[in-house]
VOGU-3710 file (C-alpha; in Angstrom, 3 decimals, decimal comma):
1> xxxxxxxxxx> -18,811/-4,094/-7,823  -19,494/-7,228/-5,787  -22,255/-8,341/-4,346  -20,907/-8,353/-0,700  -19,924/-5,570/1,953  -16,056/-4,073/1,160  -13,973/-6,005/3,378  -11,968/-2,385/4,107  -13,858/1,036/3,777  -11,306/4,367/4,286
11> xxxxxxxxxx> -13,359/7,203/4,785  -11,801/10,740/4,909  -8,674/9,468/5,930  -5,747/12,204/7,268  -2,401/11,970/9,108  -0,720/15,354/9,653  2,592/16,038/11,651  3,075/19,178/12,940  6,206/21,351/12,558  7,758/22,816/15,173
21> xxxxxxxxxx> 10,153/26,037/15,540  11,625/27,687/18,839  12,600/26,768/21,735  9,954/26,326/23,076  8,946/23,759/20,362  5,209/25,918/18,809  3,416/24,308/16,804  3,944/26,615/13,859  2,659/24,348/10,858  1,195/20,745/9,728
31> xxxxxxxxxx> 2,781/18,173/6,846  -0,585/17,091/5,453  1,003/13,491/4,726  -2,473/11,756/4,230  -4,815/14,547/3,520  -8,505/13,111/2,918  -8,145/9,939/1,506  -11,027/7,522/0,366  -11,345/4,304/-0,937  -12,640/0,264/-0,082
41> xxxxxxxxxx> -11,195/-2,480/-0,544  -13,344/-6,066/-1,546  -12,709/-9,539/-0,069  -10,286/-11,326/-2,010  -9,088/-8,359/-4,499  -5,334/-6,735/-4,746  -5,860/-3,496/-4,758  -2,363/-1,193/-5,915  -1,715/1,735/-4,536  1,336/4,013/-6,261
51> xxxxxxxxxx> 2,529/7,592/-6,723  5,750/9,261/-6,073  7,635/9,239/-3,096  6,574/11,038/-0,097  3,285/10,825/-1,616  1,542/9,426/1,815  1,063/5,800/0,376  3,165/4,074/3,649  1,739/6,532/5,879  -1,682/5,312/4,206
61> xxxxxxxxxx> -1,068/2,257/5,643  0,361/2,371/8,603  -2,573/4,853/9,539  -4,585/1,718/8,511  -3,065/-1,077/10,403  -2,631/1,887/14,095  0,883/1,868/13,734  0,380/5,181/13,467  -2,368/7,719/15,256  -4,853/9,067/12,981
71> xxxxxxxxxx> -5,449/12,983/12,830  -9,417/12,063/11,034  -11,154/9,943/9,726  -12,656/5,927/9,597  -11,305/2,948/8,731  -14,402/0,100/8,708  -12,920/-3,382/8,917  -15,168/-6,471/8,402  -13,149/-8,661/11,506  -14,316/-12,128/11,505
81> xxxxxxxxxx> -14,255/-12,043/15,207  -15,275/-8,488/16,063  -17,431/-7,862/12,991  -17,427/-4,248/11,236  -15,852/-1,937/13,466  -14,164/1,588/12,762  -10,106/0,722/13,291  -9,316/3,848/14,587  -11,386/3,648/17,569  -11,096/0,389/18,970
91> xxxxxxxxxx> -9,866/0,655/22,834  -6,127/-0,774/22,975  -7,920/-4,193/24,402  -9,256/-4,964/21,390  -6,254/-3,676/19,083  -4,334/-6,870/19,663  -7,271/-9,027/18,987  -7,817/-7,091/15,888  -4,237/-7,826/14,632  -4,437/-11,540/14,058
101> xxxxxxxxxx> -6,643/-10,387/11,077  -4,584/-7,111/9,823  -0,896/-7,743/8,904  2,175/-6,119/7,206  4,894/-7,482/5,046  7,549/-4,630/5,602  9,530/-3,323/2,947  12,904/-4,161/3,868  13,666/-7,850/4,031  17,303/-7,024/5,984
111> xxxxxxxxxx> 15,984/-4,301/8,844  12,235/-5,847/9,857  13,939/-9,251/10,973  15,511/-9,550/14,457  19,241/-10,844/13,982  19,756/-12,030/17,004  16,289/-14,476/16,915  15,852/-17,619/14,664  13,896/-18,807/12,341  11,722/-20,757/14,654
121> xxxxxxxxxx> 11,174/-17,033/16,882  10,922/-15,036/14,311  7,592/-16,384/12,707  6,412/-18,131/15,944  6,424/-15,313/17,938  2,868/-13,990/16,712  1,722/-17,848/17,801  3,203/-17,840/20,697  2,231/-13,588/22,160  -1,242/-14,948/21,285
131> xxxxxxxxxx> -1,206/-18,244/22,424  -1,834/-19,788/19,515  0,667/-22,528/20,190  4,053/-23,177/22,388  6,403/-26,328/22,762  6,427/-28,523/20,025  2,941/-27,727/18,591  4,943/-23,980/17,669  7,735/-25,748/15,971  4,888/-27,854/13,946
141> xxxxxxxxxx> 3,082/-24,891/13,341  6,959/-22,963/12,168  7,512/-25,708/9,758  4,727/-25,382/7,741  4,836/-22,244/7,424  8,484/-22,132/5,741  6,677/-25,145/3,400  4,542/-23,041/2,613  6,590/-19,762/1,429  8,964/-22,472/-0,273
151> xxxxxxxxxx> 11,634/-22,578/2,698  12,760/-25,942/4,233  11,685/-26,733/7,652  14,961/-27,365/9,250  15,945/-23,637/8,326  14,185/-23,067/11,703  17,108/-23,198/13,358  19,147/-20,822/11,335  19,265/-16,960/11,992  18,297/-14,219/9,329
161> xxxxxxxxxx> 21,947/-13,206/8,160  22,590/-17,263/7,034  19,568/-16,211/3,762  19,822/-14,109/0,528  17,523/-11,127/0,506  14,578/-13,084/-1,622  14,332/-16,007/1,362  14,470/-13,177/3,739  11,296/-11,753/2,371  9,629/-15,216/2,667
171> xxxxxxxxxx> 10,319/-15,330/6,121  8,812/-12,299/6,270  5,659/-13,010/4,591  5,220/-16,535/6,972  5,662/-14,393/10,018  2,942/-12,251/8,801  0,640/-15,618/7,558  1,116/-16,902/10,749  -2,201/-15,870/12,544  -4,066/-16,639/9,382
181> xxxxxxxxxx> -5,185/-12,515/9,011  -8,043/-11,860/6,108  -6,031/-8,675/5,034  -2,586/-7,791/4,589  -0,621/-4,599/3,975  2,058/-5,016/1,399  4,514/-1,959/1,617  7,037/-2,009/-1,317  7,373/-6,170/-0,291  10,085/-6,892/-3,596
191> xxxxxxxxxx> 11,627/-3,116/-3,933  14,427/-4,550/-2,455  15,425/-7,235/-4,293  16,519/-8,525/-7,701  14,387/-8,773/-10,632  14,635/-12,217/-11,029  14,108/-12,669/-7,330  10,566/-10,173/-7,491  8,760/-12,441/-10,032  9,175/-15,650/-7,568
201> xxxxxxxxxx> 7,670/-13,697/-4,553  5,329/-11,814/-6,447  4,070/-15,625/-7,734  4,350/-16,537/-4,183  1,725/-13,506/-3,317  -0,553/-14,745/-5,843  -0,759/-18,581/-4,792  -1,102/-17,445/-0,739  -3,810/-15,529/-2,332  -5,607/-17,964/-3,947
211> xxxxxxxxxx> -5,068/-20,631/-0,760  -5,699/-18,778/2,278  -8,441/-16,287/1,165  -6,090/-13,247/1,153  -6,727/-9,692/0,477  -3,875/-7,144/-0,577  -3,321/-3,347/-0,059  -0,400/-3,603/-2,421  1,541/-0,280/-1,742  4,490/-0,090/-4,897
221> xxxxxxxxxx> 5,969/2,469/-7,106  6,391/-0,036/-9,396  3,645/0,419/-11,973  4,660/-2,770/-14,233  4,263/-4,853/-10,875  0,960/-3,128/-10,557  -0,356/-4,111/-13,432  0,988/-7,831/-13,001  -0,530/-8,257/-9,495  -3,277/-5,489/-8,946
231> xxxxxxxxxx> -6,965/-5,800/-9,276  -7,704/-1,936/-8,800  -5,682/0,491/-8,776  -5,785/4,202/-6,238  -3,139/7,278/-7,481  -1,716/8,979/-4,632  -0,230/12,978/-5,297  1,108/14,947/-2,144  -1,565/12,895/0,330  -4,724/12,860/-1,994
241> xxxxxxxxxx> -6,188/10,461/-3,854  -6,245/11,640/-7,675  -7,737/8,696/-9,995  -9,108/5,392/-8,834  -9,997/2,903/-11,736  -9,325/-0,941/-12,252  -6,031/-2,057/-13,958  -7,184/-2,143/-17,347  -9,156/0,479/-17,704  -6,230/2,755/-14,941
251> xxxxxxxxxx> -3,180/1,591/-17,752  -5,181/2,015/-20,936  -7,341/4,753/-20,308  -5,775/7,221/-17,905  -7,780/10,333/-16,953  -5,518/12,650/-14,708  -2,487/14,054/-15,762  -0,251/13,126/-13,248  -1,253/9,347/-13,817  0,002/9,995/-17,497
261> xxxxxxxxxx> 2,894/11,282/-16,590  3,821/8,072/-14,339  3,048/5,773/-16,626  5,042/7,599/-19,483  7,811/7,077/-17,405  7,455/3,032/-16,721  10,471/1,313/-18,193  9,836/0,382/-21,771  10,950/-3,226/-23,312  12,517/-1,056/-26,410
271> xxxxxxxxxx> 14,624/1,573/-25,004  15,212/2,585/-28,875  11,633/3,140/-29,992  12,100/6,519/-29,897  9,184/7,264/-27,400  9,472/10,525/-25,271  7,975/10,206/-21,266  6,535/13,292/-19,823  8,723/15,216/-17,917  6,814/16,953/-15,266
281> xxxxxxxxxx> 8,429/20,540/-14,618  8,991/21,723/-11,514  8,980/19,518/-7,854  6,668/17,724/-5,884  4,405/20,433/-3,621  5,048/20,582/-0,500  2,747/18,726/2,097  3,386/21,233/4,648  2,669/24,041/2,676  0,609/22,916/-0,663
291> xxxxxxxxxx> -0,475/25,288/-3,480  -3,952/26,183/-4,053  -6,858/24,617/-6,180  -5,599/21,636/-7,710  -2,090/20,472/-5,871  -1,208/19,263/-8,960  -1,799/22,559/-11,148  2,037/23,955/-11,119  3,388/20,594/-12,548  0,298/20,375/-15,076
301> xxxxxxxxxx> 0,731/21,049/-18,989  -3,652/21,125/-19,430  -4,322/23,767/-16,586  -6,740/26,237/-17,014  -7,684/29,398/-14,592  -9,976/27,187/-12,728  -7,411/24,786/-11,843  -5,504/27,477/-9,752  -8,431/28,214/-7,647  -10,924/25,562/-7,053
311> xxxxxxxxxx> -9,783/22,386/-5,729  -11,220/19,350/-7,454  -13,559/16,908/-5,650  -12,846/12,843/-6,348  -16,015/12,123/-8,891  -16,958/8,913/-10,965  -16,644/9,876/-14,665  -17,614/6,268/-15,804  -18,296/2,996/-14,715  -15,508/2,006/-11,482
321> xxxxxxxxxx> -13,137/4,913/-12,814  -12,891/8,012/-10,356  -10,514/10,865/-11,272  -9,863/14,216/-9,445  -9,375/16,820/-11,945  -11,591/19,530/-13,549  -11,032/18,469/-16,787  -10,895/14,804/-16,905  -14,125/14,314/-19,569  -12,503/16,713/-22,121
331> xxxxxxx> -8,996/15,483/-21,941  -7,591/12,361/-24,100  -4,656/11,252/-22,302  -1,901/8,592/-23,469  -1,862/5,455/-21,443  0,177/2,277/-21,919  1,065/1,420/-25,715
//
């Protein structure tokens, strides 16, 4: 690990909503959406975090950035202005101060921009709300911003429904360079978009990266852009954090099941090769009602008695590689070929 303090540390982390019945609206049950979830993240690193859907990774972060109230737990945050402070219990004050150094890239490159605002609104508003700049210093400021995500300058003018869905993402990602943050959250960022199109903003990610200092939550279901971008990587099942590992070792060496059975099922450059993915039985558990032991256990081929009854704790079985499940040191599971 390096040498210096984690620029994010996630202790404990939960986020449940509660379910309500009657008229009178009773509280009659939670969804455990984030349900105890650990991990850091170092300055400068990507770190990749995957599992199904509805497995808590969004939640994850927008529990992380206050978008959304926390029902437990710390979030440390090295802020080069406020130094290390727990996120989720900053007073509202210091929230907006604290945002010029967390950001988001949103998922959906058509619904997170304004169509009725331009260009030059769009990505200067976080300048101007925190008087960073107004006037003709803002429209400087604009420019070189859309130079810098490979958009021309004079687009500025322009509103979002004159760009294709891949320049609509690189307005999104100047809008969210604007304040110069240390850390960004990256939710799904090229989901939406064309193959083609994901490699050129997925480059783009990388060279912002490398020129403004950057550090990445990278939240995907995409495991082969995981492995393309992603210096670590943290497997999330029904709000829990089941393996943790780097790339490498996460891809060639899995140790939980569940991360076996997702990358079985990556797309495979020979459809023909006559390889066979997992096919999990069963559904996802339910976060409002999970099973017990090992939330995984029902979908699991390798479960044993224990399994069913004792829930597994998050332990390092070798160097950087934590797994949650009883039987990680005995099993050899199939990674990527």
């Amino acid at each position: 690990m390096p040498e210096q303090p984690p620029l994010l540390e996630i202790r404990n982390l939960q986020k449940h909503f509660p379910v309500r019945k009657g008229i009178f609206s009773r509280v009659v049950g939670h969804v455990k959406a984030v349900d105890g979830v650990d991990f850091v993240i170092w300055p400068g690193e990507t770190l990749g975090l995957v599992g199904e859907s509805g497995c808590g990774k969004t939640t994850t972060g927008e529990v992380i950035l206050r978008s959304q109230p926390a029902t437990g737990g710390e979030v440390w945050f090295d802020d080069r202005q406020l130094g290390r402070v727990d996120v989720l219990q900053l007073p509202k004050r210091q929230v907006k101060q604290l945002r010029r150094n967390m950001q988001l890239i949103f998922q959906d490159p058509y619904a997170s921009l304004n169509p009725r605002m331009t260009l030059l609104q769009i990505v200067g508003e976080p300048l101007l709300v925190n008087g960073v700049a107004s006037g003709k210093e803002l429209e400087a400021q604009v420019g070189e911003l859309l130079r810098v995500v490979g958009l021309r300058p004079e687009y500025m003018s322009r509103y979002p429904h004159a760009f294709s869905g891949g320049q609509r993402q690189r307005i999104g990602i100047a809008r969210a360079l604007a304040l110069r943050p240390q850390f960004i959250v990256c939710d799904e960022p090229v989901s939406a978009l064309d193959v083609s199109v994901q490699a050129q903003v997925l480059n783009l990610l990388q060279d912002l990266q490398s020129q403004f200092q950057l550090t990445y939550l990278f939240i995907s279901h995409n495991l082969s852009v995981v492995q393309y971008l992603c210096d670590r990587v943290v497997v999330m099942y029904v709000g829990k954090v089941v393996e943790s590992a780097t790339t490498d070792d996460l891809f060639h060496n899995p140790q939980h099941p569940y991360t076996e059975a997702l990358l079985s099922a990556a797309p495979r450059p020979d459809p023909f090769d006559g390889f066979q993915p997992i096919v999990l039985p069963g559904d996802v558990a339910d976060p409002a009602n999970p099973p017990s032991g090992c939330y995984f256990h029902p979908r699991c081929r390798y479960r044993v008695d224990r399994c069913i009854h004792e829930t597994p704790a998050l332990r390092q079985t070798i160097a950087n590689h934590w797994v949650s499940c009883h039987r990680a040191e005995e099993l050899t599971l199939m990674g990527v070929q």
